[in-house]
N, C-alpha and C positions, 0 to 999 in steps of 0.2 A: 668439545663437542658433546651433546646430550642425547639423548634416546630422543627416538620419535614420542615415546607413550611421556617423556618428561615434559616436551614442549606441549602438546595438549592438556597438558593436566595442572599446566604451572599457571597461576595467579596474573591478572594484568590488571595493573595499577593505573587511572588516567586524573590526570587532576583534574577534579572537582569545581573548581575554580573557570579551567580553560574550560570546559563542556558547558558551564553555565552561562558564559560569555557568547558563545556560538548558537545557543536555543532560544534563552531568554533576555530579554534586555530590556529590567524594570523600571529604566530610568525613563525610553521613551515608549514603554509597552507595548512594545513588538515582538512577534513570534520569526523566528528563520527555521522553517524544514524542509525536507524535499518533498517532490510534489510530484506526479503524475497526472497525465490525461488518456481518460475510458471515453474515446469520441471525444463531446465538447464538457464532457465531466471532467473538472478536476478535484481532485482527494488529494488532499493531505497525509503521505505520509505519517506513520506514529512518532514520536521523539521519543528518544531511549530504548526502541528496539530495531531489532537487526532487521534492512532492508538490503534485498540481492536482485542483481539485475540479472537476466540470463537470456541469452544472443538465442538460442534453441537447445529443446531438449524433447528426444521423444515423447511422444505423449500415447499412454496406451487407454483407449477410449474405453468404457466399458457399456457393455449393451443395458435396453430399458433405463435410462438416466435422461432428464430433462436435456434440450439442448444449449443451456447456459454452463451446464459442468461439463466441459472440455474431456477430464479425466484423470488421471493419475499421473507425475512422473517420477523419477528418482533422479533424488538428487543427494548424492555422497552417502547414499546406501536408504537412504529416506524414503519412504513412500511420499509424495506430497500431493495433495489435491490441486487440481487446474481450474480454474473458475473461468467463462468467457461472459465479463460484466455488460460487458456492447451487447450479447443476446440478452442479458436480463434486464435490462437498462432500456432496450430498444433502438440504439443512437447506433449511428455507424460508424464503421473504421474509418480512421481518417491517415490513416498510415497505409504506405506501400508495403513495411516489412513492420510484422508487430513484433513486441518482445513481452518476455514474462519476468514480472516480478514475482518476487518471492518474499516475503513478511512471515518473519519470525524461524525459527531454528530448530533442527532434530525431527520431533514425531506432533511438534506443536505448528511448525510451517506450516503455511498455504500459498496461493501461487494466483495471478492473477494475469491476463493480456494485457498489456499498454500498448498506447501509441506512441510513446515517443521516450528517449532518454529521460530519466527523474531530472528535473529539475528545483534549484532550492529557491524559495518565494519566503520572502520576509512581507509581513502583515503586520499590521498595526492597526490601534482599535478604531481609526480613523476608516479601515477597510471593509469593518465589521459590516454586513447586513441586517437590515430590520425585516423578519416578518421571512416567509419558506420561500424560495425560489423557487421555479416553478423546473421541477428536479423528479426523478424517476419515484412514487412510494418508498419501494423497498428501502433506498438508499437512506432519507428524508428521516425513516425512522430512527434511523442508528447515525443520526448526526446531530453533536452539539452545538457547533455555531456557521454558520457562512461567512462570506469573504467575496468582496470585487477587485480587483486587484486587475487594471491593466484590459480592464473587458471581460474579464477572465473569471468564474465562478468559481472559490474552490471551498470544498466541503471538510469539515474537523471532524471526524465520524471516529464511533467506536469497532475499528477492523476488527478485536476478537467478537465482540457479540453480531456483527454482522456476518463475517463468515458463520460462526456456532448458530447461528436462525438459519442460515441458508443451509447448512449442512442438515439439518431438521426436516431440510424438504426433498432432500433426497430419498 
């Protein structure tokens, strides 16, 4: 048996090999990641970083703040920020019960509403989009490609420079 402070601190080794097989697949150039939908936005999770789904968690609102930033919660001792994209976005819920995701770990997380369970979406350049979809600014700017998939729009965006701009307008 091992200390608690050994299992946190110890090395995880994943092959290389099987990760590359489950993200990218150069043969028929297709992407597989999970995905979320904000209303009828859907974003692209990032590959390679830690995505957390969470059922609820207090949220302590703080006064004088825009009504798109929900507010703070903790999560495993973290301060994390709450972001509500459907206010900034404009689009509406489309969930009866939202949940929040959470992108990225420690004091580096952020946190986001969804509407529905991630789900994983394999795209191929077959899916690709020509030309902006007619998609909220904010968002528009901090994305590098689109995607139709299924009726389905989904957006390849950069989550840290898009939350770090929006954190700016706070």
């Amino acid at each position: 048996m091992i200390l608690p402070s050994e299992a946190l601190n110890r090395e995880f080794v994943l092959d290389e090999d099987v990760l590359g097989q489950l993200v990218l697949d150069s043969e028929f150039e297709t992407i597989t990641t999970h995905a979320v939908l904000v209303g009828d936005v859907g974003l692209l999770l990032p590959v390679g970083e830690i995505s957390e789904l969470v059922e609820y968690l207090p949220v302590c609102k703080l006064p004088n703040t825009p009504g798109w930033f929900s507010g703070v919660i903790s999560l495993r001792g973290n301060i994390t920020p709450l972001f509500d994209l459907h206010e900034l976005f404009g689009v509406a819920v489309t969930a009866s019960k939202r949940r929040m995701i959470v992108v990225g770990r420690g004091d580096t997380a952020v946190s986001f509403w969804v509407d529905d369970m991630p789900r994983m979406v394999t795209l191929g350049v077959d899916d690709g989009l020509e030309g902006d979809p007619p998609l909220p600014d904010f968002v528009r700017t901090h994305a590098s490609r689109f995607f139709l998939k299924d009726g389905q729009i989904w957006i390849d965006w950069d989550v840290k420079q898009f939350f770090t701009a929006l954190g700016k307008l706070l």
